[in-house]
C-alpha positions as a Markdown table, in Angstrom:
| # | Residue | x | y | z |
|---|---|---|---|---|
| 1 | Unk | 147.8 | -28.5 | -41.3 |
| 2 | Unk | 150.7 | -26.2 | -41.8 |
| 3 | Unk | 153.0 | -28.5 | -39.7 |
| 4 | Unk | 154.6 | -30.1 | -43.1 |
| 5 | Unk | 156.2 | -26.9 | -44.0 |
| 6 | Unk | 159.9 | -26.6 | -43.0 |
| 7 | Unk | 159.2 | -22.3 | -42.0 |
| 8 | Unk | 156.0 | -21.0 | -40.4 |
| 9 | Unk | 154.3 | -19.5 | -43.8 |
| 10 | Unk | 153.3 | -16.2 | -43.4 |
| 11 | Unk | 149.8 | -14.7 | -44.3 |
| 12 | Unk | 148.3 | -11.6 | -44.6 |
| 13 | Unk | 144.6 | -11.6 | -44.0 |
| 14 | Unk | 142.5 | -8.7 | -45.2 |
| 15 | Unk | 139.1 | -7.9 | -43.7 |
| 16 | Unk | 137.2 | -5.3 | -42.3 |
| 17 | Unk | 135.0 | -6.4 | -39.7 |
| 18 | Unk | 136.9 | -6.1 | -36.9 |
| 19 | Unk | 135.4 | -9.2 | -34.9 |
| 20 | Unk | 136.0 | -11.5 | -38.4 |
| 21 | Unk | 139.3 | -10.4 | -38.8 |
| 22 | Unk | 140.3 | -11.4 | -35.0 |
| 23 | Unk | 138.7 | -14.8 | -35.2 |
| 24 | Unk | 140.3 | -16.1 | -38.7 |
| 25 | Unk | 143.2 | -14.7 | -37.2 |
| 26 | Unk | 143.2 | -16.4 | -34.2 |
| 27 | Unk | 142.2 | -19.7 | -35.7 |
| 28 | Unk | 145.0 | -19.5 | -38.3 |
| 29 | Unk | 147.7 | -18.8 | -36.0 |
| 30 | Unk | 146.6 | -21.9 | -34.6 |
| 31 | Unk | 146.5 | -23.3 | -37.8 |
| 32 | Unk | 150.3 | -22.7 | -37.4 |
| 33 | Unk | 150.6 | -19.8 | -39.7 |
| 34 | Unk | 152.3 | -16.5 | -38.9 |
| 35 | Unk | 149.6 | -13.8 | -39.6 |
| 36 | Unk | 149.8 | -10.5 | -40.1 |
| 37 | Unk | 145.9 | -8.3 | -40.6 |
| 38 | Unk | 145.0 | -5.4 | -42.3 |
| 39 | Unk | 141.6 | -3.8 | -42.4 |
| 40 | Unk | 141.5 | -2.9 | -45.8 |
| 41 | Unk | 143.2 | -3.1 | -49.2 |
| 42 | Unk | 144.9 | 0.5 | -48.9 |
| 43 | Unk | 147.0 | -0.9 | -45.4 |
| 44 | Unk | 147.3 | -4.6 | -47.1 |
| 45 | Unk | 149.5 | -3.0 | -50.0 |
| 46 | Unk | 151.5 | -1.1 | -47.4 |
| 47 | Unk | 151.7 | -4.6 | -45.4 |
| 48 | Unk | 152.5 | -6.4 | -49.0 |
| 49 | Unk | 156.1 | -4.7 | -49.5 |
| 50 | Unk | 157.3 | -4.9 | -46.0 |
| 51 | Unk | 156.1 | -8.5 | -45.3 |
| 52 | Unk | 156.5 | -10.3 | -48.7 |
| 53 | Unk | 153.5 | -13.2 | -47.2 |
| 54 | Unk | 153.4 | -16.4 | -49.0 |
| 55 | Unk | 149.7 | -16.1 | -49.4 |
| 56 | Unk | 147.6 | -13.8 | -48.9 |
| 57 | Unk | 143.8 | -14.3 | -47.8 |
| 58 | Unk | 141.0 | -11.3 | -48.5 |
| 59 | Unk | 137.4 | -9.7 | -48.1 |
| 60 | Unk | 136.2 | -8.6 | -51.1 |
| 61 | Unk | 133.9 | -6.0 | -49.9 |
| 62 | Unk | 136.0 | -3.5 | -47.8 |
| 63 | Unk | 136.3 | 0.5 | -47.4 |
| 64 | Unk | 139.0 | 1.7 | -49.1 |
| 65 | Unk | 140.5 | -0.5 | -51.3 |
| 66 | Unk | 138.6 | -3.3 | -52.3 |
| 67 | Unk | 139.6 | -6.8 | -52.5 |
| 68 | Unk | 139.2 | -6.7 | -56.1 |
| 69 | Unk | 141.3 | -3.6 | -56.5 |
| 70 | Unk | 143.8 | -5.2 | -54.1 |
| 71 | Unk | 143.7 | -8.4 | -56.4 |
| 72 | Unk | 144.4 | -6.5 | -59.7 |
| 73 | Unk | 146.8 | -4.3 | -57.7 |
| 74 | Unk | 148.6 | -7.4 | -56.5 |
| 75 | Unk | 148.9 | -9.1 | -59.8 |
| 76 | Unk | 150.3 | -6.0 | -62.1 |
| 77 | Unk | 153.2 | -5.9 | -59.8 |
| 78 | Unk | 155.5 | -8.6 | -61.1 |
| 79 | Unk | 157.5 | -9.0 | -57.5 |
| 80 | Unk | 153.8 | -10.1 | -55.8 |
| 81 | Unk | 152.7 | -11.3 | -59.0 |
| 82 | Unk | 152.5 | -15.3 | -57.9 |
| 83 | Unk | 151.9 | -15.2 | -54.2 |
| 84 | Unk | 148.3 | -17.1 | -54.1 |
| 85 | Unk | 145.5 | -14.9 | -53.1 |
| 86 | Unk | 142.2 | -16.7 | -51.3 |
| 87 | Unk | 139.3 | -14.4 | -51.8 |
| 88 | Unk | 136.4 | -14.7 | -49.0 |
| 89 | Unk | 133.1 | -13.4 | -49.7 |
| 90 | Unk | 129.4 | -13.5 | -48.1 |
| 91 | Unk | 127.7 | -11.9 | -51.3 |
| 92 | Unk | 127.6 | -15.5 | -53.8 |
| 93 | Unk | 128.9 | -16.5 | -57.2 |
| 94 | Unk | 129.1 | -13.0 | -58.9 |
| 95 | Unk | 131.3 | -11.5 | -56.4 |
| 96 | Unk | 133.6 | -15.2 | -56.8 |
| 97 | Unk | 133.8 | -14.5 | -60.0 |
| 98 | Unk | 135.1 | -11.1 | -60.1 |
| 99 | Unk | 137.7 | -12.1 | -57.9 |
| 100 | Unk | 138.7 | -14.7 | -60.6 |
| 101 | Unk | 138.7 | -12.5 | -63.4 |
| 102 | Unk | 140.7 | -9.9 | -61.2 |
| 103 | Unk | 143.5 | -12.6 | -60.4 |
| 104 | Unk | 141.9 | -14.4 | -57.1 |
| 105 | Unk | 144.0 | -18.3 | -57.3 |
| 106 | Unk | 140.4 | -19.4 | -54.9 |
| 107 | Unk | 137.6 | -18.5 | -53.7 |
| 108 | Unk | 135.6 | -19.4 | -51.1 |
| 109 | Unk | 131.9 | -18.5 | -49.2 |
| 110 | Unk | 132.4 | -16.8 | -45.9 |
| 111 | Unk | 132.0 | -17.8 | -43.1 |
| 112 | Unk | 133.4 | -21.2 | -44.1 |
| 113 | Unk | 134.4 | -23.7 | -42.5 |
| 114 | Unk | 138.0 | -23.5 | -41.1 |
| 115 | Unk | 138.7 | -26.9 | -42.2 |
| 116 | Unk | 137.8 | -26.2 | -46.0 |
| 117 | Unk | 139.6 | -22.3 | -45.3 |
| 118 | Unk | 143.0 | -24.4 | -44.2 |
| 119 | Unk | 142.3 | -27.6 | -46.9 |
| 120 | Unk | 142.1 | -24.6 | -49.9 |
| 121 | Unk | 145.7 | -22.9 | -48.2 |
| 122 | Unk | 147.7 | -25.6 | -47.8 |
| 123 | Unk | 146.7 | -26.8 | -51.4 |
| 124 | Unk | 147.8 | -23.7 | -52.8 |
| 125 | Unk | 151.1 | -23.5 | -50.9 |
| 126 | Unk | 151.5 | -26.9 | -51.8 |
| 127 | Unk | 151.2 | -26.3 | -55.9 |
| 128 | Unk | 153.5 | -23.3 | -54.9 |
| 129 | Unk | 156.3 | -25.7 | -53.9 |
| 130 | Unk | 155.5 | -28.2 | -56.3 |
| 131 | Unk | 156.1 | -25.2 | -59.2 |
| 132 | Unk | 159.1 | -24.0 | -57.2 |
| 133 | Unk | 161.1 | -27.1 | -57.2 |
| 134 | Unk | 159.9 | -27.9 | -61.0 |
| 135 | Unk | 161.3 | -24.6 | -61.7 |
| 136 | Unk | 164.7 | -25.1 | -60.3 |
């Protein structure tokens, strides 16, 4: 649960289906987490540099921008470079592995369950912290 986090952590969630997008929203919002969507990877980079999320959740198969484009997009630019990025696909190991070789921090089968969607973000935020007080 996002309740252990002193601020409500802000996500962007990219995906196209319309109807996929609305429910993950809806269930992470009440999850706790402030969620912003976009319907593809062209309007999630636009989203990227006004919202600054501290993680980011994505399709890989979308119009437009991909979610492996987004990825690589994502991790060139050095001010985005460490937000953690949760790919979601339907399409098996291959596409998982593309989104790791593109810079993808997880991966995960969709539709998964919520519970394993929320255990795999609030384990990345959590090595997030961890690295951001080691750091300082």
């Amino acid at each position: 649960m996002n309740g252990s986090y002193m601020k409500k952590v802000s996500l962007l969630l990219t995906e196209d289906n319309a109807d996929m997008r609305s429910l993950l929203k809806w269930l992470l919002e009440n999850e706790g987490f402030d969620v912003v969507t976009a319907e593809d990877g062209a309007v999630a980079l636009k989203f990227l540099h006004l919202l600054h999320p501290d993680i980011i959740l994505t399709d890989l198969m979308m119009p437009e921008v991909d979610g492996v484009e987004l990825i690589k997009s994502i991790r060139k630019n050095e001010e985005f470079a460490t937000i953690p990025i949760v790919a979601m696909t339907a399409y098996g190991n291959g596409y998982m592995t593309l989104a790791s070789e593109a810079g993808a921090t997880a991966s995960i089968r969709k539709p998964e369950d919520l519970d394993v969607l929320v255990t795999t973000i609030n384990g990345l935020l959590d090595i997030q912290i961890a690295g951001s007080v080691a750091a300082k």
